[in-house]
Gaussian input, Z-matrix of N, CA and C with variables (Angstrom, degrees):
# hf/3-21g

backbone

0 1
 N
 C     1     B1
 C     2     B2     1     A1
 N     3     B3     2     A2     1     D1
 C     4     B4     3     A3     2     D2
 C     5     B5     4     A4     3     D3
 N     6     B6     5     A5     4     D4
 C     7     B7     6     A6     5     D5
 C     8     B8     7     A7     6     D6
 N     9     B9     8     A8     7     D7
 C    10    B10     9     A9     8     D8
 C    11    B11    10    A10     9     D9
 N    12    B12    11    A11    10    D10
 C    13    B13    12    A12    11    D11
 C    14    B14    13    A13    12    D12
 N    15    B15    14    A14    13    D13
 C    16    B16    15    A15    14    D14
 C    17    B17    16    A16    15    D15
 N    18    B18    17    A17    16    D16
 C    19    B19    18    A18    17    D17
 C    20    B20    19    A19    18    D18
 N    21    B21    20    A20    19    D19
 C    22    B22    21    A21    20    D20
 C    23    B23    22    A22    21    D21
 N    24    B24    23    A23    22    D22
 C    25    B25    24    A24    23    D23
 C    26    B26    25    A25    24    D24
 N    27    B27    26    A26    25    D25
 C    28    B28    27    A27    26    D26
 C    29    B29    28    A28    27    D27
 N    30    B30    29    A29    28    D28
 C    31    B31    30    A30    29    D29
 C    32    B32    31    A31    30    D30
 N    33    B33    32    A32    31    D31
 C    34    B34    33    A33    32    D32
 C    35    B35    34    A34    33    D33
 N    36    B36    35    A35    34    D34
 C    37    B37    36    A36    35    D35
 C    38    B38    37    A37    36    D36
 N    39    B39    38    A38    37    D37
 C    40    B40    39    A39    38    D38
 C    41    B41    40    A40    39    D39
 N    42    B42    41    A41    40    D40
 C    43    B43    42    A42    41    D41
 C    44    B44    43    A43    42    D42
 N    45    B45    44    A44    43    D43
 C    46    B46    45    A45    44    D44
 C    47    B47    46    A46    45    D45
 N    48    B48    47    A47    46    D46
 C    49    B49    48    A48    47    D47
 C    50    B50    49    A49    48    D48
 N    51    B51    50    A50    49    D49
 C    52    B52    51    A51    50    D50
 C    53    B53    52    A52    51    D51
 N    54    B54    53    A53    52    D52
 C    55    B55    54    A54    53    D53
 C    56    B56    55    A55    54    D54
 N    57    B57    56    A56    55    D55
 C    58    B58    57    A57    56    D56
 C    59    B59    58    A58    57    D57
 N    60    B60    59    A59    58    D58
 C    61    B61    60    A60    59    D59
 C    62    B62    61    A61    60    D60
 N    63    B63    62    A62    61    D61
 C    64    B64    63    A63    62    D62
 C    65    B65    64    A64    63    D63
 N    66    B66    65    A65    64    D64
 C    67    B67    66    A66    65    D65
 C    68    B68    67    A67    66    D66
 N    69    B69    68    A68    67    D67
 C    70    B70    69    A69    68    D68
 C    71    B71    70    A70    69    D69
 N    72    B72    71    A71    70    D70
 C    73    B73    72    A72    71    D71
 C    74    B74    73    A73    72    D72
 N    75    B75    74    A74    73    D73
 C    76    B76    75    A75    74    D74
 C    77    B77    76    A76    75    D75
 N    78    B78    77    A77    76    D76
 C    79    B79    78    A78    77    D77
 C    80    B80    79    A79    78    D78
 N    81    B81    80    A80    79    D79
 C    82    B82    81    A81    80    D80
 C    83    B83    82    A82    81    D81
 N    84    B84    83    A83    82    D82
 C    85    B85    84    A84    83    D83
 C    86    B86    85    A85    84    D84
 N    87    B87    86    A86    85    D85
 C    88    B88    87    A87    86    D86
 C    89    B89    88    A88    87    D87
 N    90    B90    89    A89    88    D88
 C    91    B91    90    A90    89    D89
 C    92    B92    91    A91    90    D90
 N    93    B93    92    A92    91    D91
 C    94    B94    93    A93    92    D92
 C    95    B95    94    A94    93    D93
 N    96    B96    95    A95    94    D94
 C    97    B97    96    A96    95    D95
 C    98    B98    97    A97    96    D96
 N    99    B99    98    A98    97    D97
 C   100   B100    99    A99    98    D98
 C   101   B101   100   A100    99    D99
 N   102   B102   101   A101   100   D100
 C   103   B103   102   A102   101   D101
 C   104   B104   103   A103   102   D102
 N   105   B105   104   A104   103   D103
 C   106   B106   105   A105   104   D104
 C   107   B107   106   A106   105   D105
 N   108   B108   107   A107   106   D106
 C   109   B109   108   A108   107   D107
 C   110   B110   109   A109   108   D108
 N   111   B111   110   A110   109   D109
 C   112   B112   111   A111   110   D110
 C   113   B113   112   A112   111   D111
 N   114   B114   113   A113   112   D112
 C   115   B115   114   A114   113   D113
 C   116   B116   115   A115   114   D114
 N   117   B117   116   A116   115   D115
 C   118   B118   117   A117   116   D116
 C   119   B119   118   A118   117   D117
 N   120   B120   119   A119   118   D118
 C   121   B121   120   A120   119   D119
 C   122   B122   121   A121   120   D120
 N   123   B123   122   A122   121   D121
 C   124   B124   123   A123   122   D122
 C   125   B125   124   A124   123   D123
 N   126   B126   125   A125   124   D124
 C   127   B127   126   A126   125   D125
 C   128   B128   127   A127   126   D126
 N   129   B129   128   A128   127   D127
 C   130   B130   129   A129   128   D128
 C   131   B131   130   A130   129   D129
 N   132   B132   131   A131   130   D130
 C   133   B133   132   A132   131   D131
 C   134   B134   133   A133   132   D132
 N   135   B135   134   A134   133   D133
 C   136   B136   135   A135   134   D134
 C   137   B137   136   A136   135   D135
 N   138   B138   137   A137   136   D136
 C   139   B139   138   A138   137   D137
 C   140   B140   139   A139   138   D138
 N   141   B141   140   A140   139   D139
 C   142   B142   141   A141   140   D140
 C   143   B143   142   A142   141   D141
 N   144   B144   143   A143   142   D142
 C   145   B145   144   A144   143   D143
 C   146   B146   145   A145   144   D144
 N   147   B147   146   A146   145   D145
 C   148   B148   147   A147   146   D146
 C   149   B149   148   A148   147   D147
 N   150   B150   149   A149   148   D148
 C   151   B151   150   A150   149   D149
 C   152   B152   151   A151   150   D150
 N   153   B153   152   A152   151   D151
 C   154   B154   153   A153   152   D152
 C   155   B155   154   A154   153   D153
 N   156   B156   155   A155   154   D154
 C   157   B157   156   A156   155   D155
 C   158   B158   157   A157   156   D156
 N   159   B159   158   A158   157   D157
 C   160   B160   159   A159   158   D158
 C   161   B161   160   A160   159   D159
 N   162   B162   161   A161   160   D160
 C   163   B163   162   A162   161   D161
 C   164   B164   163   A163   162   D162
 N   165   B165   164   A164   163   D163
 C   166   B166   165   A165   164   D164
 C   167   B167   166   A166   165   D165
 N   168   B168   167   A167   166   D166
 C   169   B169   168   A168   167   D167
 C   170   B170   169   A169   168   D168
 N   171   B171   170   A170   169   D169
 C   172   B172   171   A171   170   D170
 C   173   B173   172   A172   171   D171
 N   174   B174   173   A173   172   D172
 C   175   B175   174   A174   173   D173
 C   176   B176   175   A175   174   D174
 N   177   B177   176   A176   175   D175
 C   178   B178   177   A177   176   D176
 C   179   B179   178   A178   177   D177
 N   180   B180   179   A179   178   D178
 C   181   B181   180   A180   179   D179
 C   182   B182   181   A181   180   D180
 N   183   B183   182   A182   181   D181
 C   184   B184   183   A183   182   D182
 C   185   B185   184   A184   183   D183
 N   186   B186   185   A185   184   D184
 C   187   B187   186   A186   185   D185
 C   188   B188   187   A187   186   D186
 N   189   B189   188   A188   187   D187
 C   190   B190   189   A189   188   D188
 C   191   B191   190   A190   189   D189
 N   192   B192   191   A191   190   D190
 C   193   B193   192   A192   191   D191
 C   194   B194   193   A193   192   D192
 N   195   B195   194   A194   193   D193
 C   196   B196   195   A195   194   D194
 C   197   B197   196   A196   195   D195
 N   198   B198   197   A197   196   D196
 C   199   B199   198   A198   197   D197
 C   200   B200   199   A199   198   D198
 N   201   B201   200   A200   199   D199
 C   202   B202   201   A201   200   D200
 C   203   B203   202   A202   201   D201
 N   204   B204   203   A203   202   D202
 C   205   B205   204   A204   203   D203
 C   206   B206   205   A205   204   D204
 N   207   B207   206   A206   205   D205
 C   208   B208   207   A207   206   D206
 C   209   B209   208   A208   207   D207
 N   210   B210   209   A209   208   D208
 C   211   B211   210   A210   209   D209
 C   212   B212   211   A211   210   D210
 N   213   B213   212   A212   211   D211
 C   214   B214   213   A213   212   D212
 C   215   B215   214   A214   213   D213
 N   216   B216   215   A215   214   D214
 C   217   B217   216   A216   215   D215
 C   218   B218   217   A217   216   D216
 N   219   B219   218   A218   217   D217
 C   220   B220   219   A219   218   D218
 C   221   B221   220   A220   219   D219
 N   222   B222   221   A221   220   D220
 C   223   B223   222   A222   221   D221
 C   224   B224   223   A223   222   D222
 N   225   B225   224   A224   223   D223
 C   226   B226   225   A225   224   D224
 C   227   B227   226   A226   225   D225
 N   228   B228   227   A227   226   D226
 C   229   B229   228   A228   227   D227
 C   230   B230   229   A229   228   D228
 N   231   B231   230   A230   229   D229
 C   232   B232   231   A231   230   D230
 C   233   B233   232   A232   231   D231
 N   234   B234   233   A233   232   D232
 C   235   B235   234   A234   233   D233
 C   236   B236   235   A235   234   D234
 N   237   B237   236   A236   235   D235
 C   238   B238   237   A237   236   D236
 C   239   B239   238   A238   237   D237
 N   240   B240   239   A239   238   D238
 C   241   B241   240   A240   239   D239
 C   242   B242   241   A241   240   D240
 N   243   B243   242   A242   241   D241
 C   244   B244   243   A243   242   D242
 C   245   B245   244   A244   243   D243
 N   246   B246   245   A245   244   D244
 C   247   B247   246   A246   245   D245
 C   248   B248   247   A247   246   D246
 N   249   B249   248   A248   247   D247
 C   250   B250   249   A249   248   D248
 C   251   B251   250   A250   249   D249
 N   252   B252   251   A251   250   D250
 C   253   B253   252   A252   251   D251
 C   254   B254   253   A253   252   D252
 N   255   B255   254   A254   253   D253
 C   256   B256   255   A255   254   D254
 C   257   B257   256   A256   255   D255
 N   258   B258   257   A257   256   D256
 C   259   B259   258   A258   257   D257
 C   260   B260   259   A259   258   D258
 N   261   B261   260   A260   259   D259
 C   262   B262   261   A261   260   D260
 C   263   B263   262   A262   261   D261
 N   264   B264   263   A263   262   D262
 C   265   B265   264   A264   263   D263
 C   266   B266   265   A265   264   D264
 N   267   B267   266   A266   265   D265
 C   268   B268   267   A267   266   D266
 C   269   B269   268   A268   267   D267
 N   270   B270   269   A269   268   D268
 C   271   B271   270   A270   269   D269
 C   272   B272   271   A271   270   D270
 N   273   B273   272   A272   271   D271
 C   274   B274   273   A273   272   D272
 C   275   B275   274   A274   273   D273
 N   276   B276   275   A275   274   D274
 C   277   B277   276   A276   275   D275
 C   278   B278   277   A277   276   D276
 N   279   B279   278   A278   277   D277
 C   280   B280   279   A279   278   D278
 C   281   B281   280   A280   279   D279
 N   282   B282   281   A281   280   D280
 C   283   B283   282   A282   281   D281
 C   284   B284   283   A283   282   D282
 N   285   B285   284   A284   283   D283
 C   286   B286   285   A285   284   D284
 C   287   B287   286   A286   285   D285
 N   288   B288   287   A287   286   D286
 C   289   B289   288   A288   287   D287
 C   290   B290   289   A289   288   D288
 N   291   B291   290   A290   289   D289
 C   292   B292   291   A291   290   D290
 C   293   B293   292   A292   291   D291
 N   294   B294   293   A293   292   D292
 C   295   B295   294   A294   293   D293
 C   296   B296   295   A295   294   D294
 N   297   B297   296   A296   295   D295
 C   298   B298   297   A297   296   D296
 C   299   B299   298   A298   297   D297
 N   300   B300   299   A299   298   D298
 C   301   B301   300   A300   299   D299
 C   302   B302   301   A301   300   D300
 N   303   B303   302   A302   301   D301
 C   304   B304   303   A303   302   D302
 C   305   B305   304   A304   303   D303
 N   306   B306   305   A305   304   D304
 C   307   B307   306   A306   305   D305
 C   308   B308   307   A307   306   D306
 N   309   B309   308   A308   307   D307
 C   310   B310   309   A309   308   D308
 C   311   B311   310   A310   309   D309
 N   312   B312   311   A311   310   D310
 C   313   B313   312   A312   311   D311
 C   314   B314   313   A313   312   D312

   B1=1.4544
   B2=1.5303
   B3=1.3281
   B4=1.9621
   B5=1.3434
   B6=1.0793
   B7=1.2550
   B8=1.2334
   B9=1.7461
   B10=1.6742
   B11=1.1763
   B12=1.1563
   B13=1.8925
   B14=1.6523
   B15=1.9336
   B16=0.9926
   B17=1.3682
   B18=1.2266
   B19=1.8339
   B20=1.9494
   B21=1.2362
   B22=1.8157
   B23=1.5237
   B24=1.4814
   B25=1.0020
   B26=1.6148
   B27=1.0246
   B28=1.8634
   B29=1.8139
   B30=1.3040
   B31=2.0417
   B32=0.9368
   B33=1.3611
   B34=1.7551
   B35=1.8895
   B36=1.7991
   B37=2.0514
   B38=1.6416
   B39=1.3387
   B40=1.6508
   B41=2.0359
   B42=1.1833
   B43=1.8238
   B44=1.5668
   B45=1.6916
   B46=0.8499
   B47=1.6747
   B48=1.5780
   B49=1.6919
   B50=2.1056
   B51=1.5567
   B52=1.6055
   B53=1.2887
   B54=1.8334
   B55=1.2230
   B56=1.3456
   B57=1.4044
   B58=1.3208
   B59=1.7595
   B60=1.2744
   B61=1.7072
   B62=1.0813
   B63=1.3923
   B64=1.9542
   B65=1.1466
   B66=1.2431
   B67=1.8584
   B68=1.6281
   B69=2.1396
   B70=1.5988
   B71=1.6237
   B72=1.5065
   B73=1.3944
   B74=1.7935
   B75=1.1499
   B76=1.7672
   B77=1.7441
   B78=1.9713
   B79=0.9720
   B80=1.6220
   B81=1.5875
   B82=1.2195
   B83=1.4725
   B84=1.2863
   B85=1.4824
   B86=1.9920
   B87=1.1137
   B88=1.3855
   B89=2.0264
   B90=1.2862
   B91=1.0733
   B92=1.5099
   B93=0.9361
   B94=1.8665
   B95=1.3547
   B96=1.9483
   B97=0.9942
   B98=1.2662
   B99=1.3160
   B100=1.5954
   B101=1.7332
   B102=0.7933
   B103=1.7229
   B104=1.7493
   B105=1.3047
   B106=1.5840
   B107=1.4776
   B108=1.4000
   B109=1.3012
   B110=1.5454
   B111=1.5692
   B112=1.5019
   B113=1.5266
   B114=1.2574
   B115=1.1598
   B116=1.6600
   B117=1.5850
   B118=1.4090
   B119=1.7208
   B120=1.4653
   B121=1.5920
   B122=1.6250
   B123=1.3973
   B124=0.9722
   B125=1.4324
   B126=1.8022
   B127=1.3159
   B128=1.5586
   B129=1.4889
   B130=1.2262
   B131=1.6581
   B132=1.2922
   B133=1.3698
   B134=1.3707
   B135=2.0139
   B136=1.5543
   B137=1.5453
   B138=1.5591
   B139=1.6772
   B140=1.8365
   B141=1.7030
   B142=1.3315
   B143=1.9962
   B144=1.2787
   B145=1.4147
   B146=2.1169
   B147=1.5462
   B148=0.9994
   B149=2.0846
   B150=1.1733
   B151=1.5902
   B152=1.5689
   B153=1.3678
   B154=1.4490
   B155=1.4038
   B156=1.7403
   B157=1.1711
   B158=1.5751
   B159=1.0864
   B160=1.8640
   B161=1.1382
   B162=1.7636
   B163=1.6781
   B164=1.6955
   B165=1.6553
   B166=1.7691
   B167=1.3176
   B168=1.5480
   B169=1.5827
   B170=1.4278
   B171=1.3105
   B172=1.4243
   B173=1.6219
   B174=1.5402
   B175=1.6217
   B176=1.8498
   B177=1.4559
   B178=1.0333
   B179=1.3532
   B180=1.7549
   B181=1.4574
   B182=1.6763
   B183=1.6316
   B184=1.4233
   B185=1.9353
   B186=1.2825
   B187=1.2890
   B188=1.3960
   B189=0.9683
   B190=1.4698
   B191=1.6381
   B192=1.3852
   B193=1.7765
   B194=1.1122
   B195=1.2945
   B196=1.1975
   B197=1.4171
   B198=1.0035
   B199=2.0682
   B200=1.6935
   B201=1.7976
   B202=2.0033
   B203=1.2412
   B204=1.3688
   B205=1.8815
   B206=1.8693
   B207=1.3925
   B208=1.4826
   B209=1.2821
   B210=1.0243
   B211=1.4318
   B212=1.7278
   B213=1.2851
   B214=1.6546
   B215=1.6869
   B216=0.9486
   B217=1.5500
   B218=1.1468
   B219=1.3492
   B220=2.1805
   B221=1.8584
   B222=1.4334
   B223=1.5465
   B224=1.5606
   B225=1.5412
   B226=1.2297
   B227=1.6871
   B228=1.3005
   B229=1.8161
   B230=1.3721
   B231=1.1088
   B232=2.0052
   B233=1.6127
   B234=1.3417
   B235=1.6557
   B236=1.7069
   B237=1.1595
   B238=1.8505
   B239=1.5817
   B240=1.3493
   B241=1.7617
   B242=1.6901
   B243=1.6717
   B244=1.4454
   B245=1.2030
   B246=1.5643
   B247=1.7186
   B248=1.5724
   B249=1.7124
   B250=1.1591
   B251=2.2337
   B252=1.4351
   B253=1.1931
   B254=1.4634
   B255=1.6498
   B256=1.4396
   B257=1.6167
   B258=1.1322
   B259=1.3534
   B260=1.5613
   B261=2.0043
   B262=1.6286
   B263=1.4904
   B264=1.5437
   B265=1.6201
   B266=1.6952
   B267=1.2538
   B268=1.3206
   B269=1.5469
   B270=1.8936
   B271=1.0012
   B272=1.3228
   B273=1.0988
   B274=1.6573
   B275=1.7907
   B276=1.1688
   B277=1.4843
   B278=1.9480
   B279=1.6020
   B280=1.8486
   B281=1.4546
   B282=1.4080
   B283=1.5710
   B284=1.3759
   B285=1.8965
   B286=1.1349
   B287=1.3032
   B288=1.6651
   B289=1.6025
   B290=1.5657
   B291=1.7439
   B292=1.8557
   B293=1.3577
   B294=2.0658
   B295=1.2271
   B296=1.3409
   B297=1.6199
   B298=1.4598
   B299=1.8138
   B300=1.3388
   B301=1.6885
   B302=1.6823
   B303=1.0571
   B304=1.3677
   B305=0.9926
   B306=1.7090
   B307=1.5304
   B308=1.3015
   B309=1.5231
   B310=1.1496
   B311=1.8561
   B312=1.1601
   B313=1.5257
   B314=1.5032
   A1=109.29
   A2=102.44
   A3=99.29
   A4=118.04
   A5=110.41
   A6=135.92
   A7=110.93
   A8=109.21
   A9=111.91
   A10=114.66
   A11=100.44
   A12=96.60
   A13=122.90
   A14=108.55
   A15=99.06
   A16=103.70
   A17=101.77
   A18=109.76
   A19=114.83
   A20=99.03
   A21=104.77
   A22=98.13
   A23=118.92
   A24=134.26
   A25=133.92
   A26=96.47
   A27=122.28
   A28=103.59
   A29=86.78
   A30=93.92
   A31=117.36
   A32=118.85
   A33=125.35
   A34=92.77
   A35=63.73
   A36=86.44
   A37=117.46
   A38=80.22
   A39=86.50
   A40=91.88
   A41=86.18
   A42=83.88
   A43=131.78
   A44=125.07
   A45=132.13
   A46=119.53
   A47=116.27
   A48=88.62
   A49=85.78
   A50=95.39
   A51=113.57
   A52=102.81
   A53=110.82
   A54=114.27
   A55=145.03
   A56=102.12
   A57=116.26
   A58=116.02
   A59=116.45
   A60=120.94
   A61=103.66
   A62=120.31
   A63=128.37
   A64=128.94
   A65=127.69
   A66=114.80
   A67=83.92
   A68=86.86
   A69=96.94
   A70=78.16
   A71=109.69
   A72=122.91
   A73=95.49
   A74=114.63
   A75=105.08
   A76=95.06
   A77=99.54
   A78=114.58
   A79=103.11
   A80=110.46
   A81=145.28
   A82=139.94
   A83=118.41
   A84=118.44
   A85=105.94
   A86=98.23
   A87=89.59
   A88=98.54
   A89=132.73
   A90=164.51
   A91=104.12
   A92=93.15
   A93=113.56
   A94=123.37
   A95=104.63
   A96=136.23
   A97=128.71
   A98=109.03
   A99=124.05
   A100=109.86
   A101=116.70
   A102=136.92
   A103=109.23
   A104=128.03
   A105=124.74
   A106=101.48
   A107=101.50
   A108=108.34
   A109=116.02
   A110=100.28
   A111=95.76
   A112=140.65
   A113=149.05
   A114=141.27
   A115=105.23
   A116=105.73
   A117=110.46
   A118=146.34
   A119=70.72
   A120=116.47
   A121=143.81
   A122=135.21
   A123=116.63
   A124=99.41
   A125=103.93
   A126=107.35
   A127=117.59
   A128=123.02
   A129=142.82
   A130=116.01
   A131=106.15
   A132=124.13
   A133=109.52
   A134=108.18
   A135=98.36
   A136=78.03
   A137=97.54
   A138=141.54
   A139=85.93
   A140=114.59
   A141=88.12
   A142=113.98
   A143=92.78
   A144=84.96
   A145=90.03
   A146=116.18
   A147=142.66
   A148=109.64
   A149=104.07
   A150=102.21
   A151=128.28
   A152=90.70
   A153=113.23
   A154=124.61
   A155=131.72
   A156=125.37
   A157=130.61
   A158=128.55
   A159=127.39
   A160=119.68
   A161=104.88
   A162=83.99
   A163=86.24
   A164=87.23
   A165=98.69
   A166=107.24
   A167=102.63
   A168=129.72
   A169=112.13
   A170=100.02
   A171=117.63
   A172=116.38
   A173=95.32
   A174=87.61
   A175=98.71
   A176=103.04
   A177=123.38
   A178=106.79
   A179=117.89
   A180=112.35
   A181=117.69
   A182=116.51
   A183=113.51
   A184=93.71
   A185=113.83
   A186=129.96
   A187=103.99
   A188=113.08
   A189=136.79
   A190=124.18
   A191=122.61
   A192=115.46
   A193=118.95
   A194=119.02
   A195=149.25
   A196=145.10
   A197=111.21
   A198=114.31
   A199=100.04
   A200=67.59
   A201=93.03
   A202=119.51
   A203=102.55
   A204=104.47
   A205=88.89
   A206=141.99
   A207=123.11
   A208=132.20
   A209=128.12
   A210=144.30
   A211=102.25
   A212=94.48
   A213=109.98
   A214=117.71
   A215=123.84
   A216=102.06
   A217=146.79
   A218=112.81
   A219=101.67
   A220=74.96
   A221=79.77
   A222=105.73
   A223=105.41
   A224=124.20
   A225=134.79
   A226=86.60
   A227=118.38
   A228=107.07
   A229=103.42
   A230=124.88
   A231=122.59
   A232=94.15
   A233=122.54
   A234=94.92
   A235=95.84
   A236=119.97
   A237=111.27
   A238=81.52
   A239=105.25
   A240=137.21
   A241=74.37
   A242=93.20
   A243=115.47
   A244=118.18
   A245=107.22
   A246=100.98
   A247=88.59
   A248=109.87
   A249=123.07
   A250=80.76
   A251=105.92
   A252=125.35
   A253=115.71
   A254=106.29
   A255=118.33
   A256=112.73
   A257=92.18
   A258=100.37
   A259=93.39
   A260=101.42
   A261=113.65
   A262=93.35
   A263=109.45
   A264=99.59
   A265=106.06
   A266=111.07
   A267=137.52
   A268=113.07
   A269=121.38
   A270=93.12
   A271=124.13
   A272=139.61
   A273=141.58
   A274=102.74
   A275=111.73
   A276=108.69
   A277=97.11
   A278=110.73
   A279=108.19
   A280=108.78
   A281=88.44
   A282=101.48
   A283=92.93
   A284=127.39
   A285=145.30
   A286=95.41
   A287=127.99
   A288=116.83
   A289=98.92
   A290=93.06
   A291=99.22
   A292=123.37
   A293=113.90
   A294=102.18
   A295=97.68
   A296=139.89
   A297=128.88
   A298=98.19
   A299=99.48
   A300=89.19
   A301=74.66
   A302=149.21
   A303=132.23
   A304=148.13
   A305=134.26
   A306=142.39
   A307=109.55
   A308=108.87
   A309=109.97
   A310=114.35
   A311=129.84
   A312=158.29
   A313=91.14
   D1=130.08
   D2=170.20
   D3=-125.52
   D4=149.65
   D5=-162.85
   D6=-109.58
   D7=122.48
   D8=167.69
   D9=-114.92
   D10=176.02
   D11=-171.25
   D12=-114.32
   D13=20.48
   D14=153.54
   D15=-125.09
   D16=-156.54
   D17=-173.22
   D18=-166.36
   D19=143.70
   D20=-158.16
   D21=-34.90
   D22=142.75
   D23=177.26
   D24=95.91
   D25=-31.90
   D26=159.61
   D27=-25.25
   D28=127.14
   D29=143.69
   D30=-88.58
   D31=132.54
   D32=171.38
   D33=-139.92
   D34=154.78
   D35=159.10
   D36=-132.60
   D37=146.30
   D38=-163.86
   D39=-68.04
   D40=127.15
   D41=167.17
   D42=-100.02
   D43=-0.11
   D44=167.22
   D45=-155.26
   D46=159.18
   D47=176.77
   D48=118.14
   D49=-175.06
   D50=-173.79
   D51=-63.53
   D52=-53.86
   D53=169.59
   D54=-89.72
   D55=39.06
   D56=171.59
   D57=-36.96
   D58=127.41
   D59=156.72
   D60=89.87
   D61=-10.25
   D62=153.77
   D63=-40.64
   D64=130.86
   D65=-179.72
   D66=-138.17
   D67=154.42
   D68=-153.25
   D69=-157.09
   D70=171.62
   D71=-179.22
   D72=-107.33
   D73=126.49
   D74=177.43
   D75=-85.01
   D76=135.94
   D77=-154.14
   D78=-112.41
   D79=-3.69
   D80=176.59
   D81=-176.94
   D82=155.47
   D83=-164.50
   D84=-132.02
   D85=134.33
   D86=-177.84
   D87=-135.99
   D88=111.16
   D89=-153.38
   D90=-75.47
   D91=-46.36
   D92=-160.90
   D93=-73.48
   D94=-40.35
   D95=162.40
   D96=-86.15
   D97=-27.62
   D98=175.26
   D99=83.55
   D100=22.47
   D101=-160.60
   D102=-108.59
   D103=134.00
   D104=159.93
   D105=-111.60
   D106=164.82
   D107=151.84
   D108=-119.53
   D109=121.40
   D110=171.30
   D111=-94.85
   D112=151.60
   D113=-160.90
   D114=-83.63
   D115=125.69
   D116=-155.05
   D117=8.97
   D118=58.49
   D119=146.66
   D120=-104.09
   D121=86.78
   D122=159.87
   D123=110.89
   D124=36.04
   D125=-173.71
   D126=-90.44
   D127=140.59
   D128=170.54
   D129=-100.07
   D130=165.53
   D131=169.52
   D132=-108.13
   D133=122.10
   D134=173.18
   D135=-112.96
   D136=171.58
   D137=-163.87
   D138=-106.25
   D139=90.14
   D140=169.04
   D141=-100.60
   D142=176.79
   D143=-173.47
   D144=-118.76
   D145=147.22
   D146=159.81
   D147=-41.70
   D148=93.37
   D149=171.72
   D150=-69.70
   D151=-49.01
   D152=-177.48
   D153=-111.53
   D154=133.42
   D155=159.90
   D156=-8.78
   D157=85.72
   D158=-165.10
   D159=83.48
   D160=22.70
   D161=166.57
   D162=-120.85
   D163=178.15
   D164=-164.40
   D165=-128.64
   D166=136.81
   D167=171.07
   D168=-71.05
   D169=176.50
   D170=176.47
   D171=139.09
   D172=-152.92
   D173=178.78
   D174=-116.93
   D175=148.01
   D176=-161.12
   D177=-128.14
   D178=116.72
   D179=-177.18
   D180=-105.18
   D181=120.94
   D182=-165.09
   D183=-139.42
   D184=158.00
   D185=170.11
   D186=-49.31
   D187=152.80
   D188=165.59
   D189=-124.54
   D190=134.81
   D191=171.06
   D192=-41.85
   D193=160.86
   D194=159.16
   D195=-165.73
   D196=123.63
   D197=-158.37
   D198=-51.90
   D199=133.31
   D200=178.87
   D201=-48.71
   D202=-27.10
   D203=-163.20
   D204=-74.48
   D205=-40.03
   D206=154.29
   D207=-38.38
   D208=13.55
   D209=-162.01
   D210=-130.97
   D211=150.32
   D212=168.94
   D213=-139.74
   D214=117.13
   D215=157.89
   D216=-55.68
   D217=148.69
   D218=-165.06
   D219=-119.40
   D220=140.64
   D221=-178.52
   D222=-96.60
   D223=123.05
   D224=-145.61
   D225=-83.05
   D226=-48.91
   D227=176.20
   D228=-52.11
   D229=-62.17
   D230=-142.52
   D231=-103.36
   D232=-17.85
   D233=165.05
   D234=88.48
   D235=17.44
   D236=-152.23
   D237=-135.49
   D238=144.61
   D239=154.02
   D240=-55.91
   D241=141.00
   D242=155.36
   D243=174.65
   D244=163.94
   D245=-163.32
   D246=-92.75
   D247=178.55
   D248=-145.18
   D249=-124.48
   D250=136.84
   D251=153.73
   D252=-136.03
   D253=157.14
   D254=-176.91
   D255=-120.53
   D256=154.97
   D257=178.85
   D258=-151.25
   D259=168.94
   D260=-165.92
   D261=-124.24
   D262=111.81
   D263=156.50
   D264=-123.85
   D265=148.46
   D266=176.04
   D267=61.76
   D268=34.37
   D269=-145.46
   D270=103.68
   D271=-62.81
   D272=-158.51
   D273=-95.49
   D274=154.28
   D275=-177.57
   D276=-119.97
   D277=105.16
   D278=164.22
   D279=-101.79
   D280=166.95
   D281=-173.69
   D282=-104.82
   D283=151.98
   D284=-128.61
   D285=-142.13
   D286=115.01
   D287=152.27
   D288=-63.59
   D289=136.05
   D290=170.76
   D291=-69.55
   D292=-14.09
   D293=-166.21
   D294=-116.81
   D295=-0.32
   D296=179.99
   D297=-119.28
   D298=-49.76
   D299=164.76
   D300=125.41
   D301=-24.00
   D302=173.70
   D303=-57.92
   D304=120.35
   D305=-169.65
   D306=-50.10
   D307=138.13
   D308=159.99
   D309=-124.53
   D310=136.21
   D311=-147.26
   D312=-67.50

């Protein structure tokens, strides 16, 4: 099993790559692969084809994956790319901006 360190809904910025310095809402997480998808990020053109009587083909532009470790979290206090630490209070396990010290939900 692998483990990433964000999760659907997150701000991130892409930190390296075409889209370097981009920030996007991750619109999905896939574990297995180690891959997100971010919200217009890392968009392609598919070739679709017509399934049904009146509906219409063409090319169709949608996000595509890309490995988490390109990714950063933006820390909702400080506004800053930053890596993610945890800590346990009462019981409960949050995740930690490394550079202000603030929980994130």
């Amino acid at each position: 099993m692998n483990k990433v360190h964000v999760k659907t809904g997150d701000e991130v910025v892409v930190i390296n790559g075409k889209y370097h310095g981009q920030k996007g809402k991750v619109l999905a997480v896939s574990p297995a692969e180690g891959k997100v998808i971010v919200e217009g990020i890392n968009i392609i053109t598919k070739h679709v084809k017509p399934r049904r009587m009146g509906e219409t083909g063409g090319l169709v532009k949608a996000e595509s994956a890309l490995y988490a470790d390109k990714v950063q979290l933006v820390c909702p206090e400080c506004g800053k790319a930053t890596r993610v630490g945890h800590v346990v209070e009462d019981g409960k396990k949050f995740r930690v901006c490394k550079k202000c010290g603030a929980k994130f939900e």
